[in-house]
C-alpha positions in Angstrom: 76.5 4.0 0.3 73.1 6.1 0.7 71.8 5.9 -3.1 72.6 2.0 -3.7 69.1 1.0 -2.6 66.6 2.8 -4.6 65.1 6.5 -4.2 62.4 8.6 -5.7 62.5 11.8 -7.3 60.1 14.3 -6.5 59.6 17.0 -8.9 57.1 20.2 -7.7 55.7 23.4 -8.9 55.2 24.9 -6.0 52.6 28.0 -7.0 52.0 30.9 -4.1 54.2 33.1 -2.6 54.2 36.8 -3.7 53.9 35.1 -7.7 50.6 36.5 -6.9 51.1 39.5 -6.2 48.1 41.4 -4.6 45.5 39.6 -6.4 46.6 35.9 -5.2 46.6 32.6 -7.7 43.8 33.0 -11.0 42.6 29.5 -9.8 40.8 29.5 -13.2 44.2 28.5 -14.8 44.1 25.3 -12.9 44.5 22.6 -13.0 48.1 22.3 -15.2 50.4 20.2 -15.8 54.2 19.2 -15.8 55.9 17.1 -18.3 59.6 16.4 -18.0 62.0 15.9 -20.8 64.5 14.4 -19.0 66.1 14.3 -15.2 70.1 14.3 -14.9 71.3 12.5 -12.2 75.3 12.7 -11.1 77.3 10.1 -9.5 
């Protein structure tokens, strides 16, 4: 009975971590974005 009332997605990139390595984020590549295709949702 929890998903018969409606819900959001949330979608992230979540940038950080080591994807920086030593050097951190090139903030010059910002800002981005994300488009989605498509979301699958089972029942």
């Amino acid at each position: 009975m929890a998903f018969r009332s409606e819900f959001h997605l949330l979608l992230n990139i979540a940038v950080g971590g080591d994807w920086g390595g030593k050097y951190g984020v090139d903030d010059t590549v910002f800002p981005q974005r994300m488009e989605v295709d498509y979301v699958r949702v089972y029942q």
